[in-house]
N, C-alpha and C positions, 0 to 999 in steps of 0.2 A: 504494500500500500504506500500511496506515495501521497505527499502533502504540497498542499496550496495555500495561498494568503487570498482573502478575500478583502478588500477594503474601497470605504469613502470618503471625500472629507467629508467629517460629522458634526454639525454646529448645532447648539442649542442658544446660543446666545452671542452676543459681538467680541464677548472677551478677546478673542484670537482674530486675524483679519484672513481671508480665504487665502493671501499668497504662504502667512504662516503653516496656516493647513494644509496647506499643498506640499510643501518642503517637509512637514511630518511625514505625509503620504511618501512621498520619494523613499525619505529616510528606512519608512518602514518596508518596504519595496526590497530597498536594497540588504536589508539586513534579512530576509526570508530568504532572499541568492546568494547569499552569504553561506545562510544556513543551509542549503540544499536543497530549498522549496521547488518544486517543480515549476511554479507559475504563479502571477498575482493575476487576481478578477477586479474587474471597474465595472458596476452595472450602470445604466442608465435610467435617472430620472430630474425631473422638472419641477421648480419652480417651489422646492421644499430643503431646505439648508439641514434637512437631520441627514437629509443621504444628497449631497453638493454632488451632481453628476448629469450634467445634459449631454455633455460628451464622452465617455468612454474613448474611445477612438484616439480624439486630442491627448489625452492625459495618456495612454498607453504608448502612443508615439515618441511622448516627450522620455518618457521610463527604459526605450528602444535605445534611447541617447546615455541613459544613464547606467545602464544593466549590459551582460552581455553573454549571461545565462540561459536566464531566466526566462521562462513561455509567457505570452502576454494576452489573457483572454477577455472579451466582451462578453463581462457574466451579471448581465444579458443587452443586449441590443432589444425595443421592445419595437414588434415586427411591424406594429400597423403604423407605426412615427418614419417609418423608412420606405422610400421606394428602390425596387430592388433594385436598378440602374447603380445609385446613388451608395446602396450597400455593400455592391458587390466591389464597389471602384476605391472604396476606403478602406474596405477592411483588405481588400487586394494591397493597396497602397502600405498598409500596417504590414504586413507580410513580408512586402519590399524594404522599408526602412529598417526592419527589425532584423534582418536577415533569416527569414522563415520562419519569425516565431510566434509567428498569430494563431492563436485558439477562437474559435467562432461560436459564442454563446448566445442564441437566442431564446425570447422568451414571450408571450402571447399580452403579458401586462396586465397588472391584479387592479392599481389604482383608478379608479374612477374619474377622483380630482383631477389626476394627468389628464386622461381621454376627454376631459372637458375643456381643454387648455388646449391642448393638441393634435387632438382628432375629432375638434367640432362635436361634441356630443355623443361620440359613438358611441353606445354600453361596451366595457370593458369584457362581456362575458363573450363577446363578438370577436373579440381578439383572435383566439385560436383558428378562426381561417385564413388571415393574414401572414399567422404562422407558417401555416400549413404550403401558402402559397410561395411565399417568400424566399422560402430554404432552397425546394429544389431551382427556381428561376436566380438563385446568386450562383447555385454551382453551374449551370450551365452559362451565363455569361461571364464565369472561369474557362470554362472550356473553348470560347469564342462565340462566333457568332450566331445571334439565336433572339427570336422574337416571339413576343406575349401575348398569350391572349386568356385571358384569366379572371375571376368574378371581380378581384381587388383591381389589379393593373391590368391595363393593356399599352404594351410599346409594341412598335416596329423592329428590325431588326439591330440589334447595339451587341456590346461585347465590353466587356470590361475593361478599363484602361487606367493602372496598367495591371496585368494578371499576377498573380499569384507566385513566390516563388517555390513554396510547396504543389507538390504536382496535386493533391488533393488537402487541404484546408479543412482542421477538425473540427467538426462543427458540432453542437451539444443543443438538447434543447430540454429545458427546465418542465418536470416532468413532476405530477402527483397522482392525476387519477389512473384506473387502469387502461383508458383509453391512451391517455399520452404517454403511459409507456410504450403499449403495443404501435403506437405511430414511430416513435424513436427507433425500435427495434428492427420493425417489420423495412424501415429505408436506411437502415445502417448508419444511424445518428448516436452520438454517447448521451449519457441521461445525467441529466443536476437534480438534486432531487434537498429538498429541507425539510427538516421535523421540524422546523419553527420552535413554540413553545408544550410542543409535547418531550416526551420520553423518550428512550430507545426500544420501546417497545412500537413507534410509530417508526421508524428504524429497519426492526425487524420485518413491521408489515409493507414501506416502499419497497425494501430488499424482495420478498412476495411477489409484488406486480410485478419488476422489472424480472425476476425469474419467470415468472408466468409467459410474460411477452416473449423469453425466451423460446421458454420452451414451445409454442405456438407458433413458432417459425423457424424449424425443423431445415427453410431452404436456406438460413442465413446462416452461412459458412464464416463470419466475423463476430466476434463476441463483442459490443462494445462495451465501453467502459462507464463506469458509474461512480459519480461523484456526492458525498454527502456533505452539504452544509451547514456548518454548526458554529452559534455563538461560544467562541473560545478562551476561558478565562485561567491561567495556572499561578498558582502558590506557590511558597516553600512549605516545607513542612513543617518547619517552627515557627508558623505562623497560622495554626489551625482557624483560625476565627478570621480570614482574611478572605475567603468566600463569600462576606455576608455583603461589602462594600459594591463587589462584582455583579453578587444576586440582586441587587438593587438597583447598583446601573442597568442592567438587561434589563430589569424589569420596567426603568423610565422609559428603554430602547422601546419596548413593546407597546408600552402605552400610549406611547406617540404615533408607535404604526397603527396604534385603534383608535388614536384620532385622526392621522390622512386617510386610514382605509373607510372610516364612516363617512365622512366625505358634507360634513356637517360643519364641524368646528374651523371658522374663519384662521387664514393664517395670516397674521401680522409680518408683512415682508420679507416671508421665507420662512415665518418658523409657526413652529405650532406647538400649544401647549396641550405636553403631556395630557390625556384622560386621567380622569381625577382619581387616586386609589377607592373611594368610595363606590363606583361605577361597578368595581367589580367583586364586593361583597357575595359570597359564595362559590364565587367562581378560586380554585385553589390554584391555578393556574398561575394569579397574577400575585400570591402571597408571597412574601418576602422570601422567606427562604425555595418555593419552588424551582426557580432557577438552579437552586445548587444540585436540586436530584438531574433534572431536565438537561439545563444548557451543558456542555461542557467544560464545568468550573471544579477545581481541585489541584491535589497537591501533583507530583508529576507521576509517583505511582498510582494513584486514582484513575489519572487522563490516561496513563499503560494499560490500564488494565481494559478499561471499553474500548478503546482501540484496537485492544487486541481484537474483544469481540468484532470489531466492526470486519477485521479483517478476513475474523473465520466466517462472517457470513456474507462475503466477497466484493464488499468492497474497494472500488481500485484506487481513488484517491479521496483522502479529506480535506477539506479548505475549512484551514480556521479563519472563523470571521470575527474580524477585529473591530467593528460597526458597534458597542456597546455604551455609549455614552461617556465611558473615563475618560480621565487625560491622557494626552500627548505619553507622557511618562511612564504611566500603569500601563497602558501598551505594550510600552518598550519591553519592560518588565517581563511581561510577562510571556510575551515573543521569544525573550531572548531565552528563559526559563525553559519552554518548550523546544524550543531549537538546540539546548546543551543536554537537559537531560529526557527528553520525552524521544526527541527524533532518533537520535544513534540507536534504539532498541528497536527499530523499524528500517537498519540499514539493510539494504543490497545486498544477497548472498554475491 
């Protein structure tokens, strides 16, 4: 199993200015390729300062200049904000600058708020045919020349400019129900896949689908690969009680995504305030310490030991996501904790 960095700039408030956040981000970047990381993820989103990302792409470019490792993926591109022309010619272009090191992560788009900003209203549940369409029309204007005729787009005939320096471009597509495993599967796509703020017992049950989709396509001679994302928080261990700070960040993390995902709560110039703890009285989920069983927060035998699991139930890589509200600092921290003593017990025979 091999390890990823997931990360955004992550603002709750102006204390820091985005160029400072940015140079965090790099920082943090560079020190996962330091450590071995196989690849850093930049997803894209709009017009909300807790996850700073309308480009992907741009920021991955700049990382291209600064890394010379490291894999650089768009985890995720959201499919109905792009036309494919337009998709296929940048993230070709990322490919080229990076000297083939582009990973192609698309994703169908959960927020509503976005699709009201930037795709005029569409319902978001809409998304997954833009997906659907999107994917294979970028790899074929990889391949040269080729024309659309599709529910979402229609072009004439184009070609990508300029193509790809990998002769095929990995492309991943962010997957939960069992439909969109067996779509990943069945066109030879790798799978992202998040328990959010459940267990590993939600874990065990994606592992389920994307085996199912497996085994349901009996013609597909390529295993792909499957990725789990997880809020990732590590300790010392002479610091037992140092979970509780982590399980609370995560948990403002979440609160905030259940205020853009309600799509209710005005945002004050990018930002939006946390859902109020009260909101979620019986719900166990959002209690303080849940995080600690849930997210991946512990000491560095703790975070060994589920990994291991994650490993025996075939997991090919995990991306720890560094998205949790701490500082710059507790970060670092705790990256670097995981990179000395979590990663070496997951080396390469």
């Amino acid at each position: 199993m091999r390890f990823s960095l997931f990360l955004h700039m992550e603002r709750y408030d102006n204390s820091l200015s985005h160029e400072e956040h940015f140079q965090n981000l790099v920082e943090l970047a560079q020190m996962a390729e330091a450590g071995g990381f196989s690849t850093v993820w930049i997803g894209e989103h709009h017009s909300m300062e807790y996850t700073a990302s309308p480009s992907p792409i741009a920021q991955l470019a700049y990382l291209a200049a600064k890394t010379s490792t490291i894999r650089l993926g768009s985890g995720t591109i959201i499919a109905p904000f792009w036309n494919p022309i337009r998709a296929a010619g940048e993230l070709a272009l990322l490919d080229v600058i990076s000297g083939g090191r582009a990973e192609v992560g698309v994703a169908r788009g959960a927020y509503q708020f976005e699709f009201d900003r930037v795709a005029g209203g569409m319902p978001a549940t809409d998304g997954g045919k833009a997906m659907q369409e999107l994917i294979p029309a970028m790899q074929k204007l990889w391949e040269g020349d080729y024309a659309h005729d599709g529910e979402v787009w229609k072009f004439p005939t184009s070609t990508s400019v300029p193509k790809p320096v990998q002769k095929k471009l990995p492309v991943w597509v962010a997957a939960r129900s069992p439909e969109s495993h067996d779509y990943a599967v069945a066109n030879g796509r790798h799978v992202m896949v998040t328990p959010l703020m459940k267990g590993d017992e939600e874990v065990e049950d994606l592992m389920r689908k994307y085996e199912t989709a497996i085994a349901n396509h009996p013609e597909r001679t390529d295993r792909p690969d499957i990725m789990v994302l997880r809020h990732t928080y590590v300790h010392s261990a002479d610091q037992p009680e140092a979970w509780r700070p982590a399980a609370e960040a995560i948990s403002k993390f979440y609160r905030t995504f259940d205020a853009v995902f309600g799509n209710k709560a005005p945002a004050v110039d990018g930002f939006f305030e946390p859902s109020p703890e009260q909101k979620f009285e019986g719900r166990p989920e959002f209690a303080a310490e849940s995080p600690h069983q849930t997210a991946m927060i512990g000491t560095p035998a703790e975070i060994i030991e589920r990994l291991h699991h994650y490993a025996d139930l075939g997991v090919t890589e995990y991306s720890f996501w560094n998205d949790n509200s701490m500082s710059h600092e507790e970060k670092k921290r705790s990256l670097q904790l995981f990179i000395d003593e979590v990663v070496p017990n997951f080396a390469k025979n």
